[in-house]
GUSELO-6893 format. One record per residue (C-alpha): residue number from 1; residue in one letter; x, y, z. Coordinates in Angstrom, 3 decimals. Each point is the difference from the previous one (the first is absolute). Example, Ala and Ser with C-alpha at 12.3 -4.5 7.8 and 13.67 -1.06 7.14 Angstrom:
REM GUSELO-6893
<rec><setor>1</setor><lovex>A</lovex><east>12.300</east><north>-4.500</north><up>7.800</up></rec>
<rec><setor>2</setor><lovex>S</lovex><east>1.370</east><north>3.440</north><up>-0.660</up></rec>
***
This chain:
REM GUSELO-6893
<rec><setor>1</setor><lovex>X</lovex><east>-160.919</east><north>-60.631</north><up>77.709</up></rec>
<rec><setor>2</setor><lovex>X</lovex><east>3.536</east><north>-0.965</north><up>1.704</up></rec>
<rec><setor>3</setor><lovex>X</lovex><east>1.742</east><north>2.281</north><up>2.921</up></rec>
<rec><setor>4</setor><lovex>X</lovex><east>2.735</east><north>-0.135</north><up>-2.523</up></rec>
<rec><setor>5</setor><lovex>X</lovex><east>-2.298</east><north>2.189</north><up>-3.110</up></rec>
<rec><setor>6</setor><lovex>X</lovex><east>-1.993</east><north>1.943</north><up>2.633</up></rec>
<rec><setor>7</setor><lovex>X</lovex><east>3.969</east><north>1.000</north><up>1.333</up></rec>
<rec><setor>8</setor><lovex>X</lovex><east>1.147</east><north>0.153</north><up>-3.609</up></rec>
<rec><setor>9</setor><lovex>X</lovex><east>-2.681</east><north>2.202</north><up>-1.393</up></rec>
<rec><setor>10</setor><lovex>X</lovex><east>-0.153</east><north>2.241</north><up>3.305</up></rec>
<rec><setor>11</setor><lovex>X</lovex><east>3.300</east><north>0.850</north><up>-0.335</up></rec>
<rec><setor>12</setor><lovex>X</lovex><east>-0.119</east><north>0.249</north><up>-3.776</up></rec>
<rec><setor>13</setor><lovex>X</lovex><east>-3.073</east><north>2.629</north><up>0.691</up></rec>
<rec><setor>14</setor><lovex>X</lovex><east>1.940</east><north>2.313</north><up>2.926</up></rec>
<rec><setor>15</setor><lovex>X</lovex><east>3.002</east><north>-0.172</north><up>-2.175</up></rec>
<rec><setor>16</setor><lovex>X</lovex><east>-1.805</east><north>1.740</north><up>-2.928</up></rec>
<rec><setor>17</setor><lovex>X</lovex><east>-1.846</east><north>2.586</north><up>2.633</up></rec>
<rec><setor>18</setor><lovex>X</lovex><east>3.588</east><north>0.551</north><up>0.499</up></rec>
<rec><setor>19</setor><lovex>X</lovex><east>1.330</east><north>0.511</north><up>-2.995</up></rec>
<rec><setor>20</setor><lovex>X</lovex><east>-3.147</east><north>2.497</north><up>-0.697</up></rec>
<rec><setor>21</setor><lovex>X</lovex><east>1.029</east><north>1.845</north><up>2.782</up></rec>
<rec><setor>22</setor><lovex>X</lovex><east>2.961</east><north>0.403</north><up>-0.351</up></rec>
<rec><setor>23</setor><lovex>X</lovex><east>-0.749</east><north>1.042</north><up>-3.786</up></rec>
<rec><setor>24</setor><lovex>X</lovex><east>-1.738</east><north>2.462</north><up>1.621</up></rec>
<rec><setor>25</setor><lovex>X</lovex><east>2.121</east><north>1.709</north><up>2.168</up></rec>
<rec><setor>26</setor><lovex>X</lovex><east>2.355</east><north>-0.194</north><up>-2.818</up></rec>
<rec><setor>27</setor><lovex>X</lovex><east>-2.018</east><north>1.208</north><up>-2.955</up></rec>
<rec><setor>28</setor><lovex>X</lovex><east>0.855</east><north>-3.022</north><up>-1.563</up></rec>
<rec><setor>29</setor><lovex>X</lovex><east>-3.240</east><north>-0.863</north><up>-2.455</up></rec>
<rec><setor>30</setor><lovex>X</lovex><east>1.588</east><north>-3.203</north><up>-0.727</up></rec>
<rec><setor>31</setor><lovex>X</lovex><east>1.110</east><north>-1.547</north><up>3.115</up></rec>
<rec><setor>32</setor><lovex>X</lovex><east>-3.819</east><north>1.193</north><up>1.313</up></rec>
<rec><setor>33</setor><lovex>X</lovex><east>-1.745</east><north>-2.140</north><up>-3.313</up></rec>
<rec><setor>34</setor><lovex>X</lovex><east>2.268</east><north>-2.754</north><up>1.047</up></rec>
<rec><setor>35</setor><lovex>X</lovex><east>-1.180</east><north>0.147</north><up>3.526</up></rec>
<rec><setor>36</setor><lovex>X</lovex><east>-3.203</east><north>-0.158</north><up>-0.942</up></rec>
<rec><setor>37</setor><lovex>X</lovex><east>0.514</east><north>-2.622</north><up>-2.635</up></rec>
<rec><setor>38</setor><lovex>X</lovex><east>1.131</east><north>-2.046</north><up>2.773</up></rec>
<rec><setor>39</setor><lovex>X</lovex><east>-2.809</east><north>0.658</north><up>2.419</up></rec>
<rec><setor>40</setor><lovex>X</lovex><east>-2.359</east><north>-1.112</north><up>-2.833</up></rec>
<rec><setor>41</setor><lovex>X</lovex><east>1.312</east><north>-3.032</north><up>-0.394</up></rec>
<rec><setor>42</setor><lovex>X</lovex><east>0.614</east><north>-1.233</north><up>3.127</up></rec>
<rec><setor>43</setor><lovex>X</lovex><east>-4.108</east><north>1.132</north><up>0.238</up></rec>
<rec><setor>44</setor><lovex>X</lovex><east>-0.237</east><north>-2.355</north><up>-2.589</up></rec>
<rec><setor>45</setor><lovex>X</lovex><east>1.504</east><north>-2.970</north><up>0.977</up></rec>
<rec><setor>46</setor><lovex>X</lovex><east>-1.586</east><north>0.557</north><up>3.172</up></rec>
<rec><setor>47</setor><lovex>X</lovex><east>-3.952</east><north>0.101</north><up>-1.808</up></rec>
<rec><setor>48</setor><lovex>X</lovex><east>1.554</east><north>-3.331</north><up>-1.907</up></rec>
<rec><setor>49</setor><lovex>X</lovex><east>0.733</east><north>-1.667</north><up>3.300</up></rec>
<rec><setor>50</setor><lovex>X</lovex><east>-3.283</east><north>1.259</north><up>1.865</up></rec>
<rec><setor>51</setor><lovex>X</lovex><east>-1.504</east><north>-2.077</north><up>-3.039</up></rec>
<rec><setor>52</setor><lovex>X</lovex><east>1.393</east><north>-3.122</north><up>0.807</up></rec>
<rec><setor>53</setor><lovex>X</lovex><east>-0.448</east><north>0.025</north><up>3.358</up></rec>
<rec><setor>54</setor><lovex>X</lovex><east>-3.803</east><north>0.724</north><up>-0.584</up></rec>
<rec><setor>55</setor><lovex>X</lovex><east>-0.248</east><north>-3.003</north><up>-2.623</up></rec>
<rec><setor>56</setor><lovex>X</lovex><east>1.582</east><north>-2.446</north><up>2.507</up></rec>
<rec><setor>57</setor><lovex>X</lovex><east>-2.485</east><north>1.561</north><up>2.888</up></rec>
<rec><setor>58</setor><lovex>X</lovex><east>-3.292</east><north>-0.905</north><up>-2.602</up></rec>
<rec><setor>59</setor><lovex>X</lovex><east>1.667</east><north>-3.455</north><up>-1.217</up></rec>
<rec><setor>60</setor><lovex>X</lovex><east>1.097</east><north>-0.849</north><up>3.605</up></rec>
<rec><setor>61</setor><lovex>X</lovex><east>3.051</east><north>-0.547</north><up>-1.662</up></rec>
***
């Protein structure tokens, strides 16, 4: 995985913890799903990238 997707999906991941928060505090059902809509894909992309990096590892490639 590149610095630049582990930065982009970090920041993808605390931006929907955000958002859920701040749906939270807001009562704001919506803005909270979307949060955690977010989160889960940034999760995502990071399980797709942990992937990769394990196939290269095994295929020494």
């Amino acid at each position: 995985m590149g610095l630049g997707d582990k930065i982009s999906n970090k920041a993808q991941e605390v931006a929907g913890e955000a958002k859920e928060k701040l749906g939270d505090a807001t009562n704001n059902e919506q803005l909270q799903a979307q949060g955690l809509k977010d989160q889960a894909a940034a999760k995502a992309k990071q399980a797709g990238e942990h992937v990769k990096d394990a196939a290269k590892d095994i295929t020494g490639g």
